[in-house]
N, C-alpha and C positions, 0 to 999 in steps of 0.2 A: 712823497715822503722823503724828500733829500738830505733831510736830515736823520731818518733812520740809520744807527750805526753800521746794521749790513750794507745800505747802499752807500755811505760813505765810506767805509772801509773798501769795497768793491771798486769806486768812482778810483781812488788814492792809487790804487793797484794797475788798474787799468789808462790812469794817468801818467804813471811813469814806467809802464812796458813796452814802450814806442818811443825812440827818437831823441834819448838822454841823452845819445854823444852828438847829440846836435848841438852845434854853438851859434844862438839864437841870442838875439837883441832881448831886454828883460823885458820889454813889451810886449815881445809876442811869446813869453813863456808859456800864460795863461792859455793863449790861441794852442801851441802845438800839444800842449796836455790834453785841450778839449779834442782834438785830432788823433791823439791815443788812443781816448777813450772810444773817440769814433772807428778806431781800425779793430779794438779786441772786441766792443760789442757785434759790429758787422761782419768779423771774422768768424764768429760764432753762434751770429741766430740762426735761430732756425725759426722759419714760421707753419705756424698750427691755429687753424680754424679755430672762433670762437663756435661756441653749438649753433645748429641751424635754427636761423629764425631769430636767433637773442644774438645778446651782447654783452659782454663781459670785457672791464676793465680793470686790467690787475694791477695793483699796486708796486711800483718799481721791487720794495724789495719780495714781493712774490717772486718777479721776474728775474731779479739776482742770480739765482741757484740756478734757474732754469735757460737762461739766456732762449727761450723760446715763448711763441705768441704767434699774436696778428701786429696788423699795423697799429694799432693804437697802442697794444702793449710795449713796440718798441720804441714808439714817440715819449710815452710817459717815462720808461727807462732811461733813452738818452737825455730826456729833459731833465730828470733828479742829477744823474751825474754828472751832467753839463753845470748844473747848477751848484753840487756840492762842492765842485773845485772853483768855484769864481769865474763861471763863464757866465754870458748872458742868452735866455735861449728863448727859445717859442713854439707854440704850437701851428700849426698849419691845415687847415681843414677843407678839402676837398667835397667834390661830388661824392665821390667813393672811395677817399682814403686821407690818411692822417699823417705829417712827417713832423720831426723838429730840424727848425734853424737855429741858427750861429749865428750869432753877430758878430760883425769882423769886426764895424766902424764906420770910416768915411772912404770916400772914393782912393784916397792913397790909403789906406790902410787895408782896401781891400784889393790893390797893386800890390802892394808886400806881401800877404796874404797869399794868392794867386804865383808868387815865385816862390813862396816855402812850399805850396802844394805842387805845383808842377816840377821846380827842381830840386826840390831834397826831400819831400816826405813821400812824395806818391807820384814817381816820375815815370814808375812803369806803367801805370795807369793813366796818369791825366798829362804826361808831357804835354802832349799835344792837346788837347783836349780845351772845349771852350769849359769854362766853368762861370754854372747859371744863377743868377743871387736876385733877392727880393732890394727895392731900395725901400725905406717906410719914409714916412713923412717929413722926418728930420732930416732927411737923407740918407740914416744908417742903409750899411749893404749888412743883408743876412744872404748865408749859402745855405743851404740843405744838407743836412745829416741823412739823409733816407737808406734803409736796410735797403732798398734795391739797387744802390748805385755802390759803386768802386772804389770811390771818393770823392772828399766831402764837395759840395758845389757840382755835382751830377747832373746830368738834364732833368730838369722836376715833370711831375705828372701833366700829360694835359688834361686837365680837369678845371673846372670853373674854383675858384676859390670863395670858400662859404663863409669862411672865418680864419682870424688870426688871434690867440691867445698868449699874452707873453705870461711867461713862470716867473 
């Protein structure tokens, strides 16, 4: 529901709490906003078991208020806000877990990409750090958003992948 007004009002907020006095190329505005979003929602989930035995998918703006869940609740979360600021995202489906991706682009765009994460947005974390992306068919590079990792293009799960869903 990315177009519910909580979760775009929330998406807007969390888009430009990160990294405004950044003086970025207009191309990659859209990227460091979707990067925002990714630092205040992973700055503040928390995750919380769905009931034993079931499964329960909350609707992003459930998850709004609550910045808490499982992994699906926070895949579906950054997927709406990723979505409601003009980014392009996807789902990612696992043996036993669910992430969203980013789309950078193409192989230089995810060069460029790769030195705004490492040297200005997230340098304590990923200076060094390899950063690990899907390519799909066309070639796009997507990195992983995942609430387990530090920053965005993390080391993803080893788990066999079951499916890919784009929003």
């Amino acid at each position: 529901d990315f177009q519910d007004p909580a979760v775009r009002s929330f998406a807007v907020r969390a888009a430009t709490t990160w990294f405004t006095g950044e003086d970025v190329r207009e191309e990659d505005a859209v990227l460091v906003q979707c990067l925002s979003v990714f630092k205040v929602i992973n700055s503040e989930w928390r995750y919380v078991n769905d009931v034993k035995g079931g499964e329960y998918f909350a609707r992003a703006s459930e998850s709004v208020p609550l910045l808490a869940g499982d992994c699906d609740d926070h895949a579906i979360l950054m997927a709406a806000c990723i979505k409601a600021i003009g980014g392009e995202v996807r789902l990612v489906r696992t043996t036993g877990h669910i992430y969203p991706e980013l789309r950078i682009g193409n192989a230089a765009d995810m060069d460029r990409a790769a030195q705004l994460i490492r040297e200005r947005l997230f340098p304590r974390t990923a200076r060094h750090a390899t950063l690990f992306y899907h390519t799909d068919g066309q070639g796009g590079r997507w990195i992983n958003l995942d609430y387990t990792r530090d920053y965005p293009g993390g080391e993803v799960m080893d788990e066999a992948i079951r499916g890919v869903m784009e929003v």
